[in-house]
C-alpha positions as a printed NumPy array, in Angstrom:
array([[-143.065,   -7.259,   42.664],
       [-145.471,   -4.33 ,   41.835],
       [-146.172,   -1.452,   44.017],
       [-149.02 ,    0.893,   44.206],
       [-147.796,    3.899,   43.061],
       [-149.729,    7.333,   43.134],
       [-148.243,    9.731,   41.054],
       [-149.716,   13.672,   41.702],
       [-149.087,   16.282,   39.102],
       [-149.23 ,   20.052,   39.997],
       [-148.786,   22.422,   36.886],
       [-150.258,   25.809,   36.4  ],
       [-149.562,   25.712,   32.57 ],
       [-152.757,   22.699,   31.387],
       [-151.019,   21.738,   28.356],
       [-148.068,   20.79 ,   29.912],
       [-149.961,   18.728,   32.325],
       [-151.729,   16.605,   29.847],
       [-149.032,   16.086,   27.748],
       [-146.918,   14.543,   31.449],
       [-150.382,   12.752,   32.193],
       [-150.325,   10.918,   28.504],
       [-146.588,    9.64 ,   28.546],
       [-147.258,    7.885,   31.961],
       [-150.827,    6.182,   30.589],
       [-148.482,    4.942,   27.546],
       [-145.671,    3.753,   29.713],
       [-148.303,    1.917,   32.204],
       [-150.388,    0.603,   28.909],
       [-147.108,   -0.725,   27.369],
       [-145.704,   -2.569,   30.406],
       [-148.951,   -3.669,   30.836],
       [-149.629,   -2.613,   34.238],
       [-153.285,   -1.885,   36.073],
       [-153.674,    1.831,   35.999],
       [-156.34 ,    4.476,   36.946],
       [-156.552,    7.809,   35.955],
       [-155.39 ,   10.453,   35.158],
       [-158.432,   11.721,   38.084],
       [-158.524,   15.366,   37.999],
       [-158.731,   17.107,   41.093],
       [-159.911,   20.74 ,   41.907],
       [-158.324,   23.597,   40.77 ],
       [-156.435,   25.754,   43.276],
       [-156.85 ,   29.842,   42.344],
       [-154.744,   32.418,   43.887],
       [-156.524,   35.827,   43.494],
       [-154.152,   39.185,   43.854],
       [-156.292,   42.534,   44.552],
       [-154.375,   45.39 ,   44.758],
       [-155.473,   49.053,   44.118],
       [-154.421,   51.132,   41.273],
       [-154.046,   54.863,   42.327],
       [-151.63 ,   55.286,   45.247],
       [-153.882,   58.157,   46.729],
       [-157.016,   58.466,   48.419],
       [-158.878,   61.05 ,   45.948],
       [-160.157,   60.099,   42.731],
       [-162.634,   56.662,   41.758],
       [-161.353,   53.478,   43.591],
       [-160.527,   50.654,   40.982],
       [-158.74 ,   47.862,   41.172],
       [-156.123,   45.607,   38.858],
       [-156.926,   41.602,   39.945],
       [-154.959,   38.769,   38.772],
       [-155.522,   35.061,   38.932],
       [-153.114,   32.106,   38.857],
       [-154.43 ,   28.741,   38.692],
       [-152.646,   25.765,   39.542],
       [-154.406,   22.436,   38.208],
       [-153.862,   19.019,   39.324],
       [-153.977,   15.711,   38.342],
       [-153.641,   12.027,   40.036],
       [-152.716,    8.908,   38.597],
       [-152.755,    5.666,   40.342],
       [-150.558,    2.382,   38.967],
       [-149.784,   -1.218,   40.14 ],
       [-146.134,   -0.432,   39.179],
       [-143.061,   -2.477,   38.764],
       [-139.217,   -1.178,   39.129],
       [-138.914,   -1.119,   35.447],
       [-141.929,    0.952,   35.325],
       [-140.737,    2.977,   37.894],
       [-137.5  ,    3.745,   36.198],
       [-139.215,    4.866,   32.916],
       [-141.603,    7.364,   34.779],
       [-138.414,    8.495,   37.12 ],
       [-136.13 ,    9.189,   33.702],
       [-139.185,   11.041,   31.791],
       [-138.508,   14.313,   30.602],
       [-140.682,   16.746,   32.712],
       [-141.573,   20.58 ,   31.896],
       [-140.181,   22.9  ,   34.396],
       [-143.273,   24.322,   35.191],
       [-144.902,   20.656,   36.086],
       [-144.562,   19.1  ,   39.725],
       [-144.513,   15.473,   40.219],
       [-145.09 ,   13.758,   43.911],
       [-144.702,   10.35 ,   43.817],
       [-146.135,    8.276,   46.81 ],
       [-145.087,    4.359,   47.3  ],
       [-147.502,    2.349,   49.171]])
C-alpha cells in the first residue's frame, strides 16, 4: 500500500544536498512511484558579529561570518520497498533527513 511520504533535507554544504535530492528522484522514477519535488525552500542564515579589538580606543571594525543552511522537500506516494531503499541510502554527514509518514 503506498504512503505519502515527505522527505525534508537540511544541509549547509549545497552540493551535498543535490547530490541526496537526485538519488531519491532515481529511486522514486525507478519504482515508478508519483513524486514531487525536490521544492526548495528558503534559506536559513545565521550571521555572527563580533568586534575585533578587545579595547575601547582605536577605529571600531568588525569580523562577520555567515552560515547558511539550505533546504529542500520532496514529496512521494511511497511503497515499503521504496521506503527501504531511501532508509539504506548512503547520506553525507553534513546532510539531515526528516522523514514524515502521512
Amino acid at each position: 500500500m503506498a504512503q505519502r511520504v515527505r522527505i525534508k533535507l537540511i544541509s549547509p554544504d549545497i552540493r551535498q544536498l543535490e547530490e541526496v535530492c537526485k538519488q531519491i528522484i532515481e529511486i522514486a522514477e525507478s519504482e515508478g512511484v508519483s513524486k514531487s519535488g525536490p521544492i526548495p525552500l528558503p534559506t536559513k542564515r545565521f550571521l555572527i558579529v563580533t568586534r575585533r579589538g578587545p579595547r575601547g580606543q582605536g577605529s571600531d571594525t568588525f569580523d562577520k561570518w555567515e552560515l547558511r543552511f539550505h533546504r529542500r522537500l520532496i514529496e512521494i506516494h511511497a511503497t515499503d520497498r521504496v521506503m527501504r531503499k531511501i532508509i539504506r541510502m548512503k547520506i553525507p554527514d553534513k546532510v539531515q533527513m526528516k522523514i514524515e509518514v502521512t
